[in-house]
N, C-alpha and C positions, 0 to 999 in steps of 0.2 A: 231279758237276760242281761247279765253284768257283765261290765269290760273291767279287764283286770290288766295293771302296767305292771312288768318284772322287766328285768335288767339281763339281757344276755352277756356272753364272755365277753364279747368285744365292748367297749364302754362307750362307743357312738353306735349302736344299737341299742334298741329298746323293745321287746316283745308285747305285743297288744292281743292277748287270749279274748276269744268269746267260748266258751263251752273247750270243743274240740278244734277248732281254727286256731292258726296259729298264722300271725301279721308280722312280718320284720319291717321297720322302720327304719333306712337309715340316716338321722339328721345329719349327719354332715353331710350330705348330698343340699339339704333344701337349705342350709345354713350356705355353703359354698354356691347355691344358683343364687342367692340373696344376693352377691356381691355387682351380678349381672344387672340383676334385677333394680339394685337401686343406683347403678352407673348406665342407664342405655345409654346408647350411643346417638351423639345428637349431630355430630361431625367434629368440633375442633378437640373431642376429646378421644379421639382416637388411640390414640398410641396408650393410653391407660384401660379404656372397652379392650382393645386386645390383649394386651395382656392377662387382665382379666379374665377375659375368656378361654387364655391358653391353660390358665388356671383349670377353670370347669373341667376342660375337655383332655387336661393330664387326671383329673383326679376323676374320670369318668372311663377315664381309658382308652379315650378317644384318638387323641391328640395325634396319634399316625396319619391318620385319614386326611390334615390336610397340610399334615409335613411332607410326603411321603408321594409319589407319583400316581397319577388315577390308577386305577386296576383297567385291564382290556378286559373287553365282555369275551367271558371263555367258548369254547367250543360244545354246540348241543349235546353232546354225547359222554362229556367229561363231566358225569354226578357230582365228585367230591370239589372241583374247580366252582361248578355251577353255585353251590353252596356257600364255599367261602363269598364268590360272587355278589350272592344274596343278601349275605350276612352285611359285606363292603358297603352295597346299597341303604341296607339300615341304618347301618351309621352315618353313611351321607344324610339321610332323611334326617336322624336327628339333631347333626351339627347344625344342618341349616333350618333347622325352627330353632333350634337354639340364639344363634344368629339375627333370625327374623323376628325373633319374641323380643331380644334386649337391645332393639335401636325403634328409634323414633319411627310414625306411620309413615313421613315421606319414605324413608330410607326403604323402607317397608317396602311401599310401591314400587320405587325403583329396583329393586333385588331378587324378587320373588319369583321370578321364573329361571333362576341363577341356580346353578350348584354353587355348592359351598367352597371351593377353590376358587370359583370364579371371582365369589362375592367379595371375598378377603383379598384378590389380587385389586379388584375394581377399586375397592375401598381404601385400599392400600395409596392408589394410584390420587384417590381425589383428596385423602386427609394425611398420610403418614407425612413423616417426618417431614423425608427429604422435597418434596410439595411445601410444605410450612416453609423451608429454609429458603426455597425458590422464591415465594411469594415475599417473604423478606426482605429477600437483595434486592428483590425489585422495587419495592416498595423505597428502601431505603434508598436507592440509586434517582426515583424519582422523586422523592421528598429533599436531595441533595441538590437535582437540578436547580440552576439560576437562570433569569431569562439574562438578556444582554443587553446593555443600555436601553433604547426608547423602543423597542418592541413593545406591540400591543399583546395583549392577554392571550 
């Protein structure tokens, strides 16, 4: 059987027919994970991995999930709560392989039994900025220090 390529409305689609199947593709999705994909995160490049990533997960639709405060697990009797619930959990599932897929395998290790708040707060804490600026003064304050006349080493 032949595959045949046409062009839908939208012009980051592209329709892929086999007979009667009909495949939407949409490249800007694997164009936009690219940018993940060829930045993981390795630790000092942190602050550009997230950003990055808030990329992905705006233009995925995501991006509430870890602005936004966890959801409480609802009450068993409340169907349409349970739902949305479910839904919440999905997305958590795939911020954090998203996450887990564009950093390096330590990080990997380290993070993997981590929700996706967590991961970003953790992460946050070992490479963001204000971490970098700390290590700085310090640095600097101790590359500043003098010893004092005939003090040994």
């Amino acid at each position: 059987m032949a595959w045949r390529f046409c062009f839908a409305r939208d012009p980051s689609l592209f329709l892929l027919a086999k007979t009667d199947q009909k495949i939407f593709l949409n490249m800007s999705v694997i164009s936009l994970r690219g940018i993940l994909d060829t930045n993981k995160l390795v630790g000092p490049n942190f602050d550009d991995w997230y950003r990055n990533l808030r990329i992905v997960l705006m233009h995925e639709k995501l991006i509430d999930v870890i602005d936004k405060p966890a959801k409480e697990v609802p009450d068993e009797n409340d169907d349409d709560a349970t739902k949305i619930y479910q839904k919440y959990l999905e997305e958590c599932l795939t911020i954090k392989c998203f996450i887990l897929a564009f950093m390096s395998s330590e990080l990997q290790r380290k993070h993997q039994d981590m929700d996706p708040t967590a991961i970003i707060k953790h992460l946050n804490k070992m490479f963001g900025t204000q971490s970098r600026a700390a290590r700085y003064q310090l640095s600097k304050a101790l590359f500043g220090s003098n010893l004092t006349g005939n003090s040994p080493v």
